[in-house]
N, C-alpha and C positions, 0 to 999 in steps of 0.2 A: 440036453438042457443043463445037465452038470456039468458038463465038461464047458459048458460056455460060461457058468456061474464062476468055476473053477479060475478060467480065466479071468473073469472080470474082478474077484478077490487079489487074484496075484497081481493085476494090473493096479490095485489101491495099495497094496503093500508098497510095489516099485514107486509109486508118485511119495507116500510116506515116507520111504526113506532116503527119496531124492532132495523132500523136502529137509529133512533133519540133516541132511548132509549140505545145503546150502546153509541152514541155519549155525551150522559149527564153522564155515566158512566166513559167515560175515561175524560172528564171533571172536572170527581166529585174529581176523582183520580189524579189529575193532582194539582187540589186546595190543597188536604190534602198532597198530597206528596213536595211539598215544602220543608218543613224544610230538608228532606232526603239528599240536596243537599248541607246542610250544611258543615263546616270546622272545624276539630276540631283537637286541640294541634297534636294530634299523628298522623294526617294524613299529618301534614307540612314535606318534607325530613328531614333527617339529616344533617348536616352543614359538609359541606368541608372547606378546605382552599380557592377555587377561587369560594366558594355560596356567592353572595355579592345583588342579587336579586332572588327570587324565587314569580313570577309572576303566582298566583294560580288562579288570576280573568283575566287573558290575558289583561291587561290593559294597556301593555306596546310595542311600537313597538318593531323588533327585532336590530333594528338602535341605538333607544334610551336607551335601555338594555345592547347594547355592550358599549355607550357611558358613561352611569353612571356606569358599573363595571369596567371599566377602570380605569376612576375617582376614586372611592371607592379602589382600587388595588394601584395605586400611594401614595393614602393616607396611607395607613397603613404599606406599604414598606419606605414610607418617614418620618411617624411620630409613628407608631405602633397605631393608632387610627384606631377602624374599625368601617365600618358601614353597617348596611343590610339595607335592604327592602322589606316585604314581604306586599301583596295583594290578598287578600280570597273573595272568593264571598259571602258567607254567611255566621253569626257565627250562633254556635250551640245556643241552647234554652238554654235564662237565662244568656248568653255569652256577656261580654260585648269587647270592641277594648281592653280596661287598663287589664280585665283578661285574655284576649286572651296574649295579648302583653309580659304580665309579666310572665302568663305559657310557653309559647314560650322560652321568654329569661333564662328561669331557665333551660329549656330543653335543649338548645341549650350550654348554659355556669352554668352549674352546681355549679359551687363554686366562691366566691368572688374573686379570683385571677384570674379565668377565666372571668370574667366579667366586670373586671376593665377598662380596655381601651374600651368597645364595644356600640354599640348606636346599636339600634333594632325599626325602623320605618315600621306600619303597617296602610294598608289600608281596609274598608270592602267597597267593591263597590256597595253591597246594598241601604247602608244608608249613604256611603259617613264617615263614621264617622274613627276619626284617633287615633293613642294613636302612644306615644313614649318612650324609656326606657333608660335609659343609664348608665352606672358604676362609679365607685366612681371617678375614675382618667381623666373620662369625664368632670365630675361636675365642676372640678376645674378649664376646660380650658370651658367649653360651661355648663351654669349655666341649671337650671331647667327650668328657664321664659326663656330663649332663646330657650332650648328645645322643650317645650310646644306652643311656636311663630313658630317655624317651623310645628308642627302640626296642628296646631289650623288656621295657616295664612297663610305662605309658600304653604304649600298643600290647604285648602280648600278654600282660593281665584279663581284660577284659575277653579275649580271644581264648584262652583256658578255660572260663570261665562259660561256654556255650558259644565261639566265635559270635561275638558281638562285635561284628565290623564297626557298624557305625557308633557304636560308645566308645570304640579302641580310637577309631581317626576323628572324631569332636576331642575327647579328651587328649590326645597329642598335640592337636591345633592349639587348644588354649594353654597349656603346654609351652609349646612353641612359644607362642605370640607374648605370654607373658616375660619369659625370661628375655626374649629378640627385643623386648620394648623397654629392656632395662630395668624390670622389677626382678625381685626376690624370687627365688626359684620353689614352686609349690611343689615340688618332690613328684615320687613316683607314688603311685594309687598305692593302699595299704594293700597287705596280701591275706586272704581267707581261708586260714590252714587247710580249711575244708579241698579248696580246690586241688587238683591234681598235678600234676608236674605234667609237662608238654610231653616225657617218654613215655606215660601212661596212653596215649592216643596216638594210634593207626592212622600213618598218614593216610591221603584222600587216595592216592596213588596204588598205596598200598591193598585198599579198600578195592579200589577197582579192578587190579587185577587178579585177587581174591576172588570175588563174584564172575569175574569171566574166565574165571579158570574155570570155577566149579561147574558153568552152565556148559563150557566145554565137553568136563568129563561124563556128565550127566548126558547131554547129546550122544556123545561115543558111546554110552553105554546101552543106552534105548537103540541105537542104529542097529549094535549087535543084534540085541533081542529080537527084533523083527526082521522077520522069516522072508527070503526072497517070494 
């Protein structure tokens, strides 16, 4: 009767630490599969007349999505000014927001007469980081440094601030629309000494594979401890 009990304990150990050693496997796989989840140029749709957001990192509610392509739709019925928005979870390896941005916009508007009235704002919600693009006949009503203010300030204020997607992309839409419609430029959001500077915060990346490291090594180490 021991010698069978015996058995049947060893036989719970082996399933135990068979099971801890799948669990460091899909772990392990889970760490190196990351990048997979990337975003890259050709997997963004192709551009309609009424694509005025395409919301790849779900960052937008569906309230304030209808509200800024509305806004965006006005704008360009009233002024021929258009403007996107897109948002990716991840860029590809080696990918930066300005060459994501700039492939995009060539994707989307091929030739310089296609391009001339269009603004192309993107977001990576990984790293939070932004870039902006605009055409020539942009330039002349919304300059570069006001461009660049909108991404650089417009948007990542609010995102410092507790990533507040959707107050960063309403407040760059109006933003946007105000200065594209020929009014007076309302600046970037004031800034709250309090808030912290974007190198105080671990990227999201960073974060992840932090925590599947450590469940890795934790796994490895309980495997050891239990006794075949």
């Amino acid at each position: 009767m021991k010698v069978l009990l015996n058995h049947f304990l060893s036989w719970q150990k082996r399933i135990a630490l068979a099971a801890l050693l799948l669990a460091i496997m899909i772990f392990i796989s889970d760490l190196f599969a990351i990048p997979a989840f990337a975003t890259g140029v050709y997997e963004i749709p192709s551009l309609t007349s009424d694509t005025w957001i395409v919301d790849e990192a779900d960052l937008i509610s569906r309230f304030n999505e209808g509200r800024i392509s509305s806004a965006f739709d006005d704008l360009a019925k009233q002024t021929g000014n258009e403007v996107r928005i897109v948002t990716i979870r991840r860029l590809d390896y080696g990918e930066t927001p300005e060459s994501f941005t700039k492939a995009l916009f060539e994707k989307w508007f091929p030739t310089k007469e296609a391009q001339a009235n269009q603004t192309l704002l993107t977001i990576d919600s990984v790293t939070n980081g932004t870039a902006i693009i605009t055409g020539d006949k942009v330039k002349s009503i919304m300059p570069d440094e006001i461009a660049e203010s909108v991404a650089s300030e417009t948007v990542l204020v609010p995102l410092r601030s507790g990533n507040k997607y959707n107050q960063a992309l309403i407040e760059a839409q109006t933003r946007l629309v105000t200065v594209l419609s020929g009014e007076p430029d309302p600046g970037p959001p004031q800034v709250n000494n309090e808030i912290q500077t974007e190198g105080t915060f671990a990227k999201a990346e960073e974060t992840d594979r932090g925590n599947a490291t450590a469940w890795v090594v934790g796994l490895l180490i309980a495997a050891t401890v239990i006794p075949m």
